[in-house]
C-alpha positions as CSV (number, residue, x, y, z in Angstrom):
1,X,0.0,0.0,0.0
2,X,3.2,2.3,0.4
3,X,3.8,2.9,-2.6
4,X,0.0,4.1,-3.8
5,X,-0.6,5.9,-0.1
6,X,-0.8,9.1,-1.6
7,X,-3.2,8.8,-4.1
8,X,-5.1,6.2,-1.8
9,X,-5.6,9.2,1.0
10,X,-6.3,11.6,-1.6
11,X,-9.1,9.8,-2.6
12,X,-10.8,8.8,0.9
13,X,-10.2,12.4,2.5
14,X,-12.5,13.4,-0.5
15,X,-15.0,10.5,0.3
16,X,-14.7,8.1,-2.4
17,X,-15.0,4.8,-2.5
18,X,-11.6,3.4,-4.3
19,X,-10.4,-0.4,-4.7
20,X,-7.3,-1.1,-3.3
21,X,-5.8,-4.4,-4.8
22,X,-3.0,-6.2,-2.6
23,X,-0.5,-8.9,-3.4
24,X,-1.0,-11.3,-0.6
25,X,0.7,-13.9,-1.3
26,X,3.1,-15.3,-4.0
27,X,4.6,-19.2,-5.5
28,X,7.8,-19.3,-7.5
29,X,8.6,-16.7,-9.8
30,X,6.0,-14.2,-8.9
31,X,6.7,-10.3,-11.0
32,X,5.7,-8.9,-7.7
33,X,6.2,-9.3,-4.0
34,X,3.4,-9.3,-1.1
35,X,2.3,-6.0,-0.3
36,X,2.5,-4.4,-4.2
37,X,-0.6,-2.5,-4.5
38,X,-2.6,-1.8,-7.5
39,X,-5.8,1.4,-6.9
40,X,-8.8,1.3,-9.8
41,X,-10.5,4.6,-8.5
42,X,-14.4,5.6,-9.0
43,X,-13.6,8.2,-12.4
44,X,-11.6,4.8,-13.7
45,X,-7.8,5.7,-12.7
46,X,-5.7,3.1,-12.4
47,X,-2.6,3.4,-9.9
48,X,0.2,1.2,-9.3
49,X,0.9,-2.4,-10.1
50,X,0.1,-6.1,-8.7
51,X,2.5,-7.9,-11.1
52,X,4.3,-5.6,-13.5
53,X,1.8,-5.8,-16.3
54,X,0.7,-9.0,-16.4
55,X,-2.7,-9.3,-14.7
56,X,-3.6,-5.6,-14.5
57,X,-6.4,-6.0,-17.1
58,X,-7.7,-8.7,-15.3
59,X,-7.8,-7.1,-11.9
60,X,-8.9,-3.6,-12.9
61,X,-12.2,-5.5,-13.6
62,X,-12.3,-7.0,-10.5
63,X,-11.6,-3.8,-9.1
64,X,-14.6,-2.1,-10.7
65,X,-16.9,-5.2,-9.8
66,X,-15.8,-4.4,-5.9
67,X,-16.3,-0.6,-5.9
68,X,-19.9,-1.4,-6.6
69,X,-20.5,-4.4,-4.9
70,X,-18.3,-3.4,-1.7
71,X,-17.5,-7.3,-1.2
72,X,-13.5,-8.0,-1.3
73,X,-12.4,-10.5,-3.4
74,X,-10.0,-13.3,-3.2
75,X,-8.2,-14.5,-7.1
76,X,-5.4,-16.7,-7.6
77,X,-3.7,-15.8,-10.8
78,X,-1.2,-18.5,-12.0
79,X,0.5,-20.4,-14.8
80,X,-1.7,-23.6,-13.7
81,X,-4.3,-22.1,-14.0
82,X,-7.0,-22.3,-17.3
83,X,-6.9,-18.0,-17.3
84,X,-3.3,-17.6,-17.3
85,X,-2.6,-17.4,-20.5
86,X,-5.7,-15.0,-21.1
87,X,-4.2,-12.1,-18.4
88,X,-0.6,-12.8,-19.6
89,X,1.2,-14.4,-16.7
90,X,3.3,-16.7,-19.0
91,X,6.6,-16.2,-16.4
92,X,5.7,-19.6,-14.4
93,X,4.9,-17.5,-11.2
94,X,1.2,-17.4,-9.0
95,X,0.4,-14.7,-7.2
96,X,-3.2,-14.3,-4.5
97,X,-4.4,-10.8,-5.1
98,X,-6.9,-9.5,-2.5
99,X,-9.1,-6.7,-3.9
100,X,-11.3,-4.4,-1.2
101,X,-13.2,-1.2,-1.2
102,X,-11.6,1.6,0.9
103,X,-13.4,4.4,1.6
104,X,-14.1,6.2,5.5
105,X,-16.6,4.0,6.3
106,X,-14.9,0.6,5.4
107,X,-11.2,2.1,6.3
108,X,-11.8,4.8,9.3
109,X,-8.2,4.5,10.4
110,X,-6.3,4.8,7.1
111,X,-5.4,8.8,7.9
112,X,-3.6,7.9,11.1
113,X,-2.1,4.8,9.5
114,X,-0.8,7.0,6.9
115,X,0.2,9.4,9.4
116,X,2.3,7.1,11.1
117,X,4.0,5.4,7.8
118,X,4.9,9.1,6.8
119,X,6.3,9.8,9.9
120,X,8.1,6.4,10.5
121,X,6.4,4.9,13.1
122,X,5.4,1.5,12.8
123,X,2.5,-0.1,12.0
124,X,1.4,-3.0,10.8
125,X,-2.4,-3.6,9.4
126,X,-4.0,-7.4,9.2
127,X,-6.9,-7.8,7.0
128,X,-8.9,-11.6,6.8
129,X,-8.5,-12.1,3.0
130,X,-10.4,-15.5,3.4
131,X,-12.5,-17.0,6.1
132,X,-15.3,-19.8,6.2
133,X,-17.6,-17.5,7.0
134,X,-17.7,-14.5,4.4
135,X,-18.8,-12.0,6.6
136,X,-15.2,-12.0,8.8
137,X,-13.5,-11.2,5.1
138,X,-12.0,-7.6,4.8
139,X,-12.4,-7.0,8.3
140,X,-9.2,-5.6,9.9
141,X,-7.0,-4.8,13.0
142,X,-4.2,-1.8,12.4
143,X,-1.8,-3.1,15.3
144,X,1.1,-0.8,16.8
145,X,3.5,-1.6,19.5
146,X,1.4,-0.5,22.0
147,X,-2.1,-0.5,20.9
148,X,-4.7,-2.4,18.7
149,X,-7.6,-1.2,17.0
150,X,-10.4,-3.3,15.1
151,X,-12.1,-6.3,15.5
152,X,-11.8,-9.3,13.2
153,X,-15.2,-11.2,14.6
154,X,-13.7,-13.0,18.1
155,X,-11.0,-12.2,21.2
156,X,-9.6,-15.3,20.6
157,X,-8.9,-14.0,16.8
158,X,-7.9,-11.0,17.8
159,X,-5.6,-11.9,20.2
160,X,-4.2,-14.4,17.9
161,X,-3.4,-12.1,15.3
162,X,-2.7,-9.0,17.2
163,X,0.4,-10.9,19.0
164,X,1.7,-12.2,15.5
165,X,1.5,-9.2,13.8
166,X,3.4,-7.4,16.5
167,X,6.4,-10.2,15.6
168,X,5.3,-9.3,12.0
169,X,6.3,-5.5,12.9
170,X,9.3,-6.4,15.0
171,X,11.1,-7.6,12.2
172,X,9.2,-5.5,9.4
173,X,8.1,-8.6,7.5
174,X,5.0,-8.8,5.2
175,X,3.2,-12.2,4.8
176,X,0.0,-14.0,4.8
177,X,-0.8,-16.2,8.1
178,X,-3.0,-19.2,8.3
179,X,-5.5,-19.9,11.4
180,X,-8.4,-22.0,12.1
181,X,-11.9,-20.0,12.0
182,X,-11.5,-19.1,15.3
183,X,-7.8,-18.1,15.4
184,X,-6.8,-21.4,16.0
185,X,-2.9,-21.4,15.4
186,X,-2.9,-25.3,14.5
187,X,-6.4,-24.8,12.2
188,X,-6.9,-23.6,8.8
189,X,-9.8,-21.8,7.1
190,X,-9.1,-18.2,7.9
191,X,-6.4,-16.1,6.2
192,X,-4.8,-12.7,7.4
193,X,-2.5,-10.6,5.4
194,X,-0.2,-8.6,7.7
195,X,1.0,-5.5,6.2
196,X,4.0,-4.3,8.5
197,X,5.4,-0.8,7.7
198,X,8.2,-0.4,9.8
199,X,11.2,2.2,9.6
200,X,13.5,1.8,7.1
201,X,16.0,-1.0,7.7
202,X,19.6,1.2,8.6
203,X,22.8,0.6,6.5
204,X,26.0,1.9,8.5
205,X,29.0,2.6,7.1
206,X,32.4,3.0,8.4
207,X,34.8,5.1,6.2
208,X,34.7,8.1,4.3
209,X,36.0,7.6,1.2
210,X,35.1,7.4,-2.5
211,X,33.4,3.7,-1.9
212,X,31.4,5.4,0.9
213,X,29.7,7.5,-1.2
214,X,28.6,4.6,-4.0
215,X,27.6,2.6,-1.2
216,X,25.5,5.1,0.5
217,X,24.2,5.8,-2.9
218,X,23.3,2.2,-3.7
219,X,22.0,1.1,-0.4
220,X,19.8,4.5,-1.0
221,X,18.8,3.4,-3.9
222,X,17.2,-0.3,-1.7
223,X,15.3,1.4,0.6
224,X,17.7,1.7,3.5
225,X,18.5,4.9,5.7
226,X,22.2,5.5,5.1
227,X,24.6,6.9,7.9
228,X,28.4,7.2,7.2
229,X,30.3,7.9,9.9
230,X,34.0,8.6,10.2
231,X,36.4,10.0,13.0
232,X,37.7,12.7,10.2
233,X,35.7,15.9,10.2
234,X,37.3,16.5,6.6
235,X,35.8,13.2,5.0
236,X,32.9,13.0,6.8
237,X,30.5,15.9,5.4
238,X,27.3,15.8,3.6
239,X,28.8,17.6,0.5
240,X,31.4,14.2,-0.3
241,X,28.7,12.2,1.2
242,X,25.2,13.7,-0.5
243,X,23.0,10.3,-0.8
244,X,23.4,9.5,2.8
245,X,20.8,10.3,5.3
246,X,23.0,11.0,7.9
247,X,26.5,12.2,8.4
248,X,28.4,11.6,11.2
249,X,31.5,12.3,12.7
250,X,32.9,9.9,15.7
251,X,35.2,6.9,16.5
252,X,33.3,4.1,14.7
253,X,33.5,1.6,17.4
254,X,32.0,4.3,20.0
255,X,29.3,5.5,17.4
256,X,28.3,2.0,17.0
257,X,27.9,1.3,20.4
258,X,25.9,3.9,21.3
259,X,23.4,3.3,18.7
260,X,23.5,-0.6,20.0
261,X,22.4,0.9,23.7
262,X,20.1,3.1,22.5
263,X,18.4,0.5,20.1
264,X,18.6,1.9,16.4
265,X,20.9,-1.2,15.7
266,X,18.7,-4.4,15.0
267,X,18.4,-7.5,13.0
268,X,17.6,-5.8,9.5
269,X,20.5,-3.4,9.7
270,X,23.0,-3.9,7.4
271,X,26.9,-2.8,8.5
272,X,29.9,-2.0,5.9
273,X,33.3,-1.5,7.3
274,X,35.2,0.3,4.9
275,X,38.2,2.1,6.8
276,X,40.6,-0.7,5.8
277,X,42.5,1.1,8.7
278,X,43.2,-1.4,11.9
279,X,42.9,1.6,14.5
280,X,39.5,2.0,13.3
281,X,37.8,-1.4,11.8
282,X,39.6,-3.4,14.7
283,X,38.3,-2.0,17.7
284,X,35.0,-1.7,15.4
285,X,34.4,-5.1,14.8
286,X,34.9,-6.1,18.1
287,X,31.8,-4.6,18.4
288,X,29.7,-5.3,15.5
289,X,30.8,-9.3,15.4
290,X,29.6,-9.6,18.5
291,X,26.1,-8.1,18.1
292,X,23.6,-11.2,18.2
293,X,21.2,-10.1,15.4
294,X,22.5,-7.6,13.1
295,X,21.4,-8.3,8.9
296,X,25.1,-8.0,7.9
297,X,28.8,-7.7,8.6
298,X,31.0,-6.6,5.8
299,X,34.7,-5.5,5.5
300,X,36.9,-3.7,2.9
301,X,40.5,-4.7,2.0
302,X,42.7,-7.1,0.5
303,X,43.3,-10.6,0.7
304,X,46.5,-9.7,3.0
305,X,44.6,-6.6,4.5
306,X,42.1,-9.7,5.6
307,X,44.7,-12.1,6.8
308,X,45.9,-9.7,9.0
309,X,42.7,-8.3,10.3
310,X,41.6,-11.7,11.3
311,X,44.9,-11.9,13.2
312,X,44.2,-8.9,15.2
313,X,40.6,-9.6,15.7
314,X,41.6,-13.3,17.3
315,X,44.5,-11.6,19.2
316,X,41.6,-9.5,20.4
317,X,39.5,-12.2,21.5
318,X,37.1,-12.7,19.3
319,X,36.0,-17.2,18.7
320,X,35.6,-18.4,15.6
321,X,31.7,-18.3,15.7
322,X,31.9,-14.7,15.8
323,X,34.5,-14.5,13.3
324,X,32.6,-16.4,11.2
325,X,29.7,-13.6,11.0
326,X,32.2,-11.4,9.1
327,X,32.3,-11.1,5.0
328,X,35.8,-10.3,3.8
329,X,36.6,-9.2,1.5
330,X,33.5,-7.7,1.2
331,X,31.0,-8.3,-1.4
332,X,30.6,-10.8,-4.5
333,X,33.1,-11.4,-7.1
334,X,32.1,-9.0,-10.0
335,X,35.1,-8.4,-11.5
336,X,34.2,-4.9,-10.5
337,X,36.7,-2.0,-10.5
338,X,34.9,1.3,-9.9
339,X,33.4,2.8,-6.9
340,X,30.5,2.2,-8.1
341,X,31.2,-1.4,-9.2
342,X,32.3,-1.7,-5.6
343,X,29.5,-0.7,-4.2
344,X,27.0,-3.0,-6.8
345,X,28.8,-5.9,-5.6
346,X,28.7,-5.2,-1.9
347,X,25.1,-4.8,-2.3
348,X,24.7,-7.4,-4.2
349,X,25.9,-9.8,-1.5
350,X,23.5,-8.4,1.0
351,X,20.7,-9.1,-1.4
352,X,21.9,-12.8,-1.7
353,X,22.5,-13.1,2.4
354,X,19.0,-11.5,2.7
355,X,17.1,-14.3,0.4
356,X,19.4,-17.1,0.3
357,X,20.8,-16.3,-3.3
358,X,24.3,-18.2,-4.6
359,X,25.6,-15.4,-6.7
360,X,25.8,-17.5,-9.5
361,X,24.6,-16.8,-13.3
362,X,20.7,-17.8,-13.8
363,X,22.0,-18.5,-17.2
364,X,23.7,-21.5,-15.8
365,X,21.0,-22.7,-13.4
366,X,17.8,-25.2,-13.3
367,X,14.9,-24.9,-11.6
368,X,13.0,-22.0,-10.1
369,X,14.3,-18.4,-10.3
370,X,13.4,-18.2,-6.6
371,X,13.8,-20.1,-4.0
């Protein structure tokens, strides 16, 4: 819903019904992920996308049929099935696409949920997208850490959901949960999408040189908010450093640990060591490799520059677990030369730690495209 908020709100503050069409869930090579929104407004307007092209014809329909009916809808669109062909999903993916009417009377809450994604406070909103009983479908909790709002039909539901979705926020993942009618966690029948929209996942990075600035640029470019920091007030300014969020100047080690106490460091942040300096990335990643849940650990330098910085690291105390958290030489093997080769490369290998990926060529592979 992010990514069509705007034109969502637009449309409910001036009281008309639009249908808002959500990818809930997704098998094998799917064009989009869960959470990709698609709007079909009253005058006809079509915002956004549910698969890249593919089924838009198909569920623009769908989305006209709902603005006048006001019942949400439930389709599977997949290469299985008999329509596939028809509404041009020929890439061997599925996708569930849950289409609803939102206006104030079926969404009340969507202007503080709004409010909140805009200002980056989390929340997360479940909607039943299928149920035995059709009248629980559409309804809705909008969960935040500290309060719930809604009712999906039962406390047991609600309770159910509401503590699941708040582990759904926690780690700012979006998926589709499976209970019994009742909220059953061992049943089936009933089906909750769990939007979470959480603060941008942080990328840190240590070093303020050229790389920085590709790397800040790139993870930018991902969705993260990017802070560089570096103990030299002469590197570390926003005018060498403009795609970053955040400069800042401090010891990295000591920057990193107070962010770790305060608790902006958590297990979707993403941290790039690039001072290839041992009086900085040394006492630094004593810290960071020691940090139970953070995304990522990467260093810059050479094969020698390595060698020697898991000799000082040991010397320092650090076990072999611990050691083994940390990629260096950072990134995948490109071939890359640039800055900004660099920096495709180092995001590259968070990608694959992220999902799972190899690295390798799809060229050269079998089987699905995702795993």
């Amino acid at each position: 819903m992010r990514e069509v908020l705007a034109e969502l709100r637009e449309w409910w503050e001036a009281g008309e019904g639009t249908a808002l069409a959500t990818v809930v869930e997704t098998f094998n090579s799917s064009p989009r992920p869960p959470g990709a929104s698609m709007l079909v407004g009253a005058d006809g307007t079509a915002v956004g996308s549910v698969s890249g092209g593919c089924v838009e014809g198909a569920v623009y329909e769908v989305g006209q049929d709902v603005i006048a009916s006001a019942t949400p809808q439930l389709s599977h669109y997949g290469i299985s099935d008999d329509t596939a062909f028809s509404v041009g999903l020929t890439c061997g993916g599925q996708l569930d696409v849950f289409v609803e009417r939102v206006d104030r009377e079926s969404f009340p809450e969507l202007g503080s949920v709004a409010d909140d994604i805009a200002a980056d406070r989390p929340v997360a909103v479940a909607t039943v997208v299928a149920h035995p009983d059709p009248a629980w479908v559409g309804r809705r909790l909008v969960v935040r850490p500290d309060t719930v709002h809604g009712d999906l039909g039962s406390a047991r539901a609600n309770e159910a959901v509401t503590d699941d979705t708040r582990g759904a926020l926690a780690s700012g993942s979006t998926e589709t949960l499976t209970y019994g009618p009742d909220g059953e966690r061992r049943g089936e029948g009933m089906r909750v999408f769990v939007a979470s929209y959480a603060p941008k996942p942080r990328m840190i990075v240590f070093g303020a040189i050229d790389f920085a600035a590709a790397v800040a640029d790139v993870g930018h470019f991902l969705g993260y908010a990017v802070t560089v920091c570096d103990a030299r007030p002469v590197f570390a300014t926003p005018a060498r450093l403009p795609a970053a969020d955040e400069v800042v100047v401090a010891w990295p080690h000591t920057y990193l640990r107070e962010e770790v106490e305060a608790g902006r460091v958590d297990g979707r942040t993403v941290l790039c060591v690039l001072t290839h300096d041992p009086k900085f990335d040394v006492p630094l990643l004593e810290v960071a490799l020691r940090l139970p849940d953070v995304a990522y650990v990467g260093a810059m330098g050479s094969r020698r520059t390595h060698d020697e910085r898991m000799e000082r690291l040991r010397e320092a105390g650090l076990i072999d677990e611990e050691l083994a958290r940390l990629s260096s030489p950072i990134g995948l093997d490109l071939g890359g030369r640039t800055p900004q080769e660099t920096a495709v490369s180092i995001a590259a290998e968070i990608i694959a730690r992220r999902w799972g990926g190899r690295g390798e060529r799809l060229a050269v592979r079998e089987g699905p495209i995702h795993s």
